[in-house]
SEMI-404892 format. One record per atom (N, C-alpha, C): residue in one letter; x, y, z; residue number from 1. Coordinates in steps of 0.001 Angstrom, whole numbers. Layout:
REM residues N
- vexpa	x	y	z	semar
- A	X	Y	Z	NUM
...
END
This chain:
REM residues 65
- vexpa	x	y	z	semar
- X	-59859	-59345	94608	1
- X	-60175	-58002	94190	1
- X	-61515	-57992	93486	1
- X	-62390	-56647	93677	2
- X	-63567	-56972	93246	2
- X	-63866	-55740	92233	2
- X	-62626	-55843	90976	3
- X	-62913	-54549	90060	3
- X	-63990	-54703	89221	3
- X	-64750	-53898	88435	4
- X	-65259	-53814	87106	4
- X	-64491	-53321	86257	4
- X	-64899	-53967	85137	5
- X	-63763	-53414	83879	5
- X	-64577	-51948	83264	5
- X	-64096	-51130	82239	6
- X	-63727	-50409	81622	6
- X	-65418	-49731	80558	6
- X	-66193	-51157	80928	7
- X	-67689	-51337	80638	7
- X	-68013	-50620	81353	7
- X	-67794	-50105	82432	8
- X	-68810	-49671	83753	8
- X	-68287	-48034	83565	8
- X	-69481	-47282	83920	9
- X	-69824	-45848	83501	9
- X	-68865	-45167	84918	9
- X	-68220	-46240	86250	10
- X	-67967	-45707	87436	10
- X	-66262	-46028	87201	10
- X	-65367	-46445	86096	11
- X	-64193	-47088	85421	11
- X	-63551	-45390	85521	11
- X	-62193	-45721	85905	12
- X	-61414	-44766	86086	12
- X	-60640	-44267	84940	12
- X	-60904	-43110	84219	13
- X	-60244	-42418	82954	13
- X	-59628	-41441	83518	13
- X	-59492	-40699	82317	14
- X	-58693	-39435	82037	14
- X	-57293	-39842	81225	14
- X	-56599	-38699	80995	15
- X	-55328	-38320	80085	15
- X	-54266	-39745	80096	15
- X	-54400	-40443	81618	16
- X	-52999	-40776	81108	16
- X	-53322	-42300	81484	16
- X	-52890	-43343	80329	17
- X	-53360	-44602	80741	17
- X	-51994	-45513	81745	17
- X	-51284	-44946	82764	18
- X	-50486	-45295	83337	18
- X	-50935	-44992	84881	18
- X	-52070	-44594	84836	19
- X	-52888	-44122	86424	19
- X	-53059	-45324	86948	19
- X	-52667	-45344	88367	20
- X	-52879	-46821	89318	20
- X	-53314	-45703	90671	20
- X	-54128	-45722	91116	21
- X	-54410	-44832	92483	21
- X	-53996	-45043	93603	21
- X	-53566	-44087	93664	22
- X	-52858	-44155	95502	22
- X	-53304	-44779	96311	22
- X	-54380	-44767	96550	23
- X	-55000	-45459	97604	23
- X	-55256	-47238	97831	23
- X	-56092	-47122	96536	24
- X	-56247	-48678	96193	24
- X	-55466	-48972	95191	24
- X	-54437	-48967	94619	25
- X	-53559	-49102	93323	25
- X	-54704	-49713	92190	25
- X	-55782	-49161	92026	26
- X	-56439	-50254	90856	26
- X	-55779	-48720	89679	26
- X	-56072	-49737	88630	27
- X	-55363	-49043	87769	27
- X	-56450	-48593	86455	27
- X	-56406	-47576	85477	28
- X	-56822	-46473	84209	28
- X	-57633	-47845	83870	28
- X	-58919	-47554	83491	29
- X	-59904	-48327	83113	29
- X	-60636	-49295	83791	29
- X	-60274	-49199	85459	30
- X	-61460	-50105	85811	30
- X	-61872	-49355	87119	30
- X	-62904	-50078	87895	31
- X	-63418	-49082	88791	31
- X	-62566	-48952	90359	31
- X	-62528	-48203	90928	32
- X	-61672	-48144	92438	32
- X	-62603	-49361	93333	32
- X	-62021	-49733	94389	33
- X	-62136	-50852	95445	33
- X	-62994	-50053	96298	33
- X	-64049	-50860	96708	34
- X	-65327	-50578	97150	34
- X	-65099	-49506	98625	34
- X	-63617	-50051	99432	35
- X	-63373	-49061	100386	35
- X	-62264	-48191	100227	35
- X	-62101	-47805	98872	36
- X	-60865	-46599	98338	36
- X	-61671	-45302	98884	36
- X	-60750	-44525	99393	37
- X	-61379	-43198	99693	37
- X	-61411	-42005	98519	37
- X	-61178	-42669	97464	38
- X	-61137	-41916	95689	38
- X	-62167	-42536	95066	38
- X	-62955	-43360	95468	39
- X	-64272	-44023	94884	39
- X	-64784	-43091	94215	39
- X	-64760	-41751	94216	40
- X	-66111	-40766	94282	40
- X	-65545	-40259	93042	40
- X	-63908	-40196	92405	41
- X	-63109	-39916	91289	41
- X	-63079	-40909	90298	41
- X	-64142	-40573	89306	42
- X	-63836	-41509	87866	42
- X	-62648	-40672	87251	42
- X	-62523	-39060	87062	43
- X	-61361	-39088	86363	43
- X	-60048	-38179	87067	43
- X	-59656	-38996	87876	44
- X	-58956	-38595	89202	44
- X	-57405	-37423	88372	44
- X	-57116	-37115	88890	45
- X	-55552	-36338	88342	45
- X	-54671	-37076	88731	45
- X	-53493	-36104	88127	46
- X	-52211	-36874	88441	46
- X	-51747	-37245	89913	46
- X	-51849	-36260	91099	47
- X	-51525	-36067	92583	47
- X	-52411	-37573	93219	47
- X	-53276	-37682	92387	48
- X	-54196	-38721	92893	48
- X	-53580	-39914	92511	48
- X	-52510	-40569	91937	49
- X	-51840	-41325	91101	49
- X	-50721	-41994	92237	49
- X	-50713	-43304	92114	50
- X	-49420	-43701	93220	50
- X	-48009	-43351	92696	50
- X	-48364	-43142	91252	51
- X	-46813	-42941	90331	51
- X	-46012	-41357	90659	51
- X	-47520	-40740	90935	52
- X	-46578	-39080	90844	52
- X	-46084	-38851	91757	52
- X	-45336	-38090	91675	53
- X	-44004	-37408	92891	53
- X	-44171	-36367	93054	53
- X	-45441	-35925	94672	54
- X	-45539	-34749	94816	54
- X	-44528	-33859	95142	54
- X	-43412	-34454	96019	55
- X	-42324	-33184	96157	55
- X	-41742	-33063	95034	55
- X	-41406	-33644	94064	56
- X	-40986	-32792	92888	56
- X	-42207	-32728	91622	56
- X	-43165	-32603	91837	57
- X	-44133	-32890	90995	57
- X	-44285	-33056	89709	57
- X	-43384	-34531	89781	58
- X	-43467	-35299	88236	58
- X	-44251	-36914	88190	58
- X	-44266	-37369	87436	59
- X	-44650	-38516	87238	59
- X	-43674	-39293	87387	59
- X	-43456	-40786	88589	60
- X	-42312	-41169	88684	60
- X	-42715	-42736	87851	60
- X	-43284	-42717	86834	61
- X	-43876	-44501	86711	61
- X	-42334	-44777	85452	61
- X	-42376	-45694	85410	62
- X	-40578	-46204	84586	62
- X	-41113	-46369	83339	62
- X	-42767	-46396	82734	63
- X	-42690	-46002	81348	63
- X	-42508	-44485	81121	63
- X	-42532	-43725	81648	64
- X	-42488	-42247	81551	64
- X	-40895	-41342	81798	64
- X	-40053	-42716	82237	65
- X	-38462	-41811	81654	65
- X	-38026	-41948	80913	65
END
């Protein structure tokens, strides 16, 4: 895997530090995988998240029940 950490201005934030991305699962504070199609999202939302559950639109990650 070829992440940058949390140093780099292109490091994935926002609200919730349990974000791993759908696409490339890299996860809240480092940057997406060079061929993620969310590259272009430093602070992506929840729908963008491998954890959330769009048909019932909650967060399904097991720190969050």
């Amino acid at each position: 895997m070829n992440h940058r950490s949390a140093t780099s201005e292109n490091a994935i934030r926002g609200s919730c530090s349990c974000f791993a991305c759908r696409c490339c699962l890299t996860k809240f504070g480092w940057e997406h995988q060079e061929w993620c199609e969310y590259r272009s999202l430093s602070e992506p939302s929840c729908k963008d998240c491998r954890y959330f559950n769009i048909g019932h639109s909650e967060c399904a990650h097991p720190a969050m029940k």
